[in-house]
C-alpha positions in Angstrom: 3.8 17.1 -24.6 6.0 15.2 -21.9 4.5 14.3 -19.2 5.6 14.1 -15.7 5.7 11.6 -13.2 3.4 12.3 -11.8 1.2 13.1 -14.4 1.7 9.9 -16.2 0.9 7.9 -12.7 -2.4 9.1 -13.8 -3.0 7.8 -17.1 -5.7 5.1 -17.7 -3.4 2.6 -19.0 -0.8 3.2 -16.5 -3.2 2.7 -13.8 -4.8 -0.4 -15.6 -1.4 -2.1 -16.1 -0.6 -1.7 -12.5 -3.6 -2.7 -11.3 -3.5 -6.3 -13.3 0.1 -6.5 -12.1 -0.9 -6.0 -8.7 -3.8 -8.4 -9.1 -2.1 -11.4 -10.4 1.4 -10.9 -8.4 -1.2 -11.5 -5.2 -2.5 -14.2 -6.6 0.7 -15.3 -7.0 0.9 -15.0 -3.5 -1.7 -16.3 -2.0 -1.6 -19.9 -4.5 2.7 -20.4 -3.1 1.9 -19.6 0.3 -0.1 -22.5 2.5 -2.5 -20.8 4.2 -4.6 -21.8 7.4 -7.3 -20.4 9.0 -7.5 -19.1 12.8 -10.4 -19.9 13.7 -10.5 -22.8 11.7 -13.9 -22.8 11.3 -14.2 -19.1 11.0 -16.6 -19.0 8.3 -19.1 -21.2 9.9 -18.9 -19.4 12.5 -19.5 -15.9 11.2 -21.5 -16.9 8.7 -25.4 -16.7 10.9 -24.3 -12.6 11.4 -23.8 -12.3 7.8 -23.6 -9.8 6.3 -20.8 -8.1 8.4 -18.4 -5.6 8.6 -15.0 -6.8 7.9 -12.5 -4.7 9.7 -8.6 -4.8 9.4 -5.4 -2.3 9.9 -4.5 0.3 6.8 -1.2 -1.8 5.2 -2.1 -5.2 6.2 -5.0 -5.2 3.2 -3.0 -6.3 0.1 -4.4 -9.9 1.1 -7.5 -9.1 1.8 -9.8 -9.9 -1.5 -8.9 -13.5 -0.5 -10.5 -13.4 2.4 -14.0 -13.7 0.2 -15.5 -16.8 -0.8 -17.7 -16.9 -3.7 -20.6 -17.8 -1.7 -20.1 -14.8 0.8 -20.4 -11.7 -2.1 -18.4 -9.0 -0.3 -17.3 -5.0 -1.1 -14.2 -3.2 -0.1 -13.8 0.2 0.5 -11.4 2.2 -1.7 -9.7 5.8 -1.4 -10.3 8.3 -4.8 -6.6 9.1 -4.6 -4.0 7.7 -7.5 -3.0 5.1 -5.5 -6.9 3.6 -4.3 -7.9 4.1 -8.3 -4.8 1.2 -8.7 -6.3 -0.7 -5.8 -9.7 -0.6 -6.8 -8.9 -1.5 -10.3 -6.6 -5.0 -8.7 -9.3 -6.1 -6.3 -12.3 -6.0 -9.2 -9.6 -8.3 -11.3 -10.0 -10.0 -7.9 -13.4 -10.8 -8.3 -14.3 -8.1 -5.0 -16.7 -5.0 -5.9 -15.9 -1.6 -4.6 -16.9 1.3 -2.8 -14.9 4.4 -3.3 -14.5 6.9 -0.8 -13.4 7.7 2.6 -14.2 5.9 5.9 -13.1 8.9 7.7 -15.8 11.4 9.9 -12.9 14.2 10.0 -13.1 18.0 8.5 -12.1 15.9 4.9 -15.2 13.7 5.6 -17.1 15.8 2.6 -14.0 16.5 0.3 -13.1 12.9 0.4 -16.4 11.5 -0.8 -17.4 10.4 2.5 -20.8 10.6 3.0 -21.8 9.3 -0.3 -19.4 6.4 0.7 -20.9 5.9 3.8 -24.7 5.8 2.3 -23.2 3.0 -0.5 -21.8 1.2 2.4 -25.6 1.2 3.9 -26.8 0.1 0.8 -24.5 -3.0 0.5 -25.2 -4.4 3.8 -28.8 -3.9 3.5 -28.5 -6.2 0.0 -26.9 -8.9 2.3 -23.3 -7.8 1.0 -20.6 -8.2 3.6 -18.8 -4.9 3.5 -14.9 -4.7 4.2 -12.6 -1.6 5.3 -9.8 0.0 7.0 -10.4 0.9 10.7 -7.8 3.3 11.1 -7.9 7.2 11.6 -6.5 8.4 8.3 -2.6 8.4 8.3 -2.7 7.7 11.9 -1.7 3.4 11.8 -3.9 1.4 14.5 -5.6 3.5 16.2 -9.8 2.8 15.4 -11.8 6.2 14.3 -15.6 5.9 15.1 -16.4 5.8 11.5 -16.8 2.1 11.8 -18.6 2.4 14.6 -21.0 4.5 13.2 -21.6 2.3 10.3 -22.0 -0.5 12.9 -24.4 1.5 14.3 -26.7 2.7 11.5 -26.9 -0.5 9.4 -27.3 -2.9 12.6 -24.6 -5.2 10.9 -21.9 -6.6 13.7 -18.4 -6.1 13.2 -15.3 -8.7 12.4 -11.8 -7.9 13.2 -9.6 -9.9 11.2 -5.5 -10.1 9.4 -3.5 -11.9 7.4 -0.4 -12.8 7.8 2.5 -14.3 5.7 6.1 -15.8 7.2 7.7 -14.1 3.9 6.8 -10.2 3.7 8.5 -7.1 3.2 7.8 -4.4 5.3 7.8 -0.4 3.9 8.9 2.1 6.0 5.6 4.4 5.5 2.9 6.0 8.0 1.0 2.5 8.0 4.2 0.4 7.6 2.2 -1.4 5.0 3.1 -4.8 4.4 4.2 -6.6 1.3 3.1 -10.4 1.0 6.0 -12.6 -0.7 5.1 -16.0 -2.8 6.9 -19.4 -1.3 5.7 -19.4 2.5 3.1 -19.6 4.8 0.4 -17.6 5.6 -3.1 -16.9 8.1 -6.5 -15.7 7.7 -7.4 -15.2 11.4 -10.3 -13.5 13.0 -11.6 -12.3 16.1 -15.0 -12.2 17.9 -17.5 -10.7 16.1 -18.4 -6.7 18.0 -22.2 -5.5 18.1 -23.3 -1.8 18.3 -26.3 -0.8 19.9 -28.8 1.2 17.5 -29.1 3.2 20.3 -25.6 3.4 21.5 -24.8 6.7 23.0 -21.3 8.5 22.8 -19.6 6.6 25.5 -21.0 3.6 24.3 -19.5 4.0 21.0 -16.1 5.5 22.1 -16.0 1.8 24.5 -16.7 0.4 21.4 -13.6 2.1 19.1 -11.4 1.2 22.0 -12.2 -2.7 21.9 -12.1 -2.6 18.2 -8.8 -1.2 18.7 -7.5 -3.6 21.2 -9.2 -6.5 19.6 -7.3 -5.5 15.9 -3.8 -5.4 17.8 -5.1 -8.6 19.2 -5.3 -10.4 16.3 -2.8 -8.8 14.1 -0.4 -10.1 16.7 -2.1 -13.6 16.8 -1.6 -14.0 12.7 1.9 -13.2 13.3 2.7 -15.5 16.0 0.7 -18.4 13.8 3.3 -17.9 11.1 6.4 -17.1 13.2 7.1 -13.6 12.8 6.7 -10.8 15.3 4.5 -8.5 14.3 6.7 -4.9 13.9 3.5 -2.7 12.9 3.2 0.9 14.6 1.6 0.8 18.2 1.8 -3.7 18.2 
């Protein structure tokens, strides 16, 4: 039986082999490219709030599993669609566990896996794992949802915004104008101040809060890209 497109984009092996490729061309990456850090001393730094909540803009992530060191175990979490299976399956090769599911508190917040998602993402910062995700609204690029927020909120664990950026990138012309990371340049890990949600923050507390993680991503997003020469084109920068 012949198989579609589609179809096939859902094989095992397919989904394998494009996850190793994935894996190893960012490796690729991030060994040709001489990265800094902003904050130079960001680590020491973050590291007394450990674990945390590592925040970043949908289609700046590709570069993200590098932002672990092996003495700071960290998780990432990762959509159920086609596309997060291949992502999931690069950033284990990666040496970065995964959560899969959706960050998002919307009508799909069931269908999408979410609340199981957001108990395993309890779970990993209560076992002093720092837990890493997407702060955007689904398919709506830089603007914050409150899911973040909320997980800020119920686990006690502060929040980091951080990006990476690179000098040599290709830019896609999708919803998150996701960003692909070329070898041969130079790149930044830069991070923000860390952002602490009351336990007993009440709904204009946390929608103060959503707006200053906002502002504070654009913030540094537009930093990283300034370090490394490049303006930074994303939606809403």
């Amino acid at each position: 039986m012949k198989l579609s497109l589609r179809e096939l984009g859902r094989t095992a092996w397919v989904q394998q082999t494009a996850g190793f490729v994935a894996a190893e061309f960012l490796r690729l990456v991030w060994l040709t490219n001489r990265f800094s850090y902003d904050p130079p001393n960001i680590y020491e730094r973050v590291e007394p709030d450990m674990p945390v909540i590592v925040a970043f803009w949908h289609g700046q992530h590709f570069m993200m599993p590098f932002l672990k060191k092996k003495k700071y175990p960290a998780k990432v979490l990762v959509s159920r669609h086609r596309d997060g299976e291949i992502n999931a399956i690069a950033a284990e090769r990666l040496e970065v566990g995964t959560v899969r599911g959706s960050g998002d508190h919307g009508n799909s917040f069931h269908r999408k896996g979410g609340v199981a998602a957001f108990k395993a993402m309890l779970k990993v910062l209560d076992e002093s794992i720092n837990m890493a995700l997407t702060a955007d609204v689904p398919k709506v690029s830089r603007k914050a949802g409150l899911g973040i927020i909320m997980l800020a909120r119920e686990s006690g664990r502060p929040i980091l915004p951080v990006a990476i950026a690179t000098s040599r990138f290709k830019r896609l012309n999708n919803w998150d104008r996701s960003v692909i990371h070329l070898p041969f340049g130079r790149g930044v890990i830069a991070g923000s101040e860390i952002i602490k949600v009351p336990r007993d923050a009440d709904e204009a507390t946390m929608e103060k809060l959503r707006a200053k993680l906002e502002n504070d991503l654009n913030a540094v997003t537009r930093r990283a890209y300034a370090i490394v020469g490049r303006p930074d084109e994303g939606i809403h920068a």
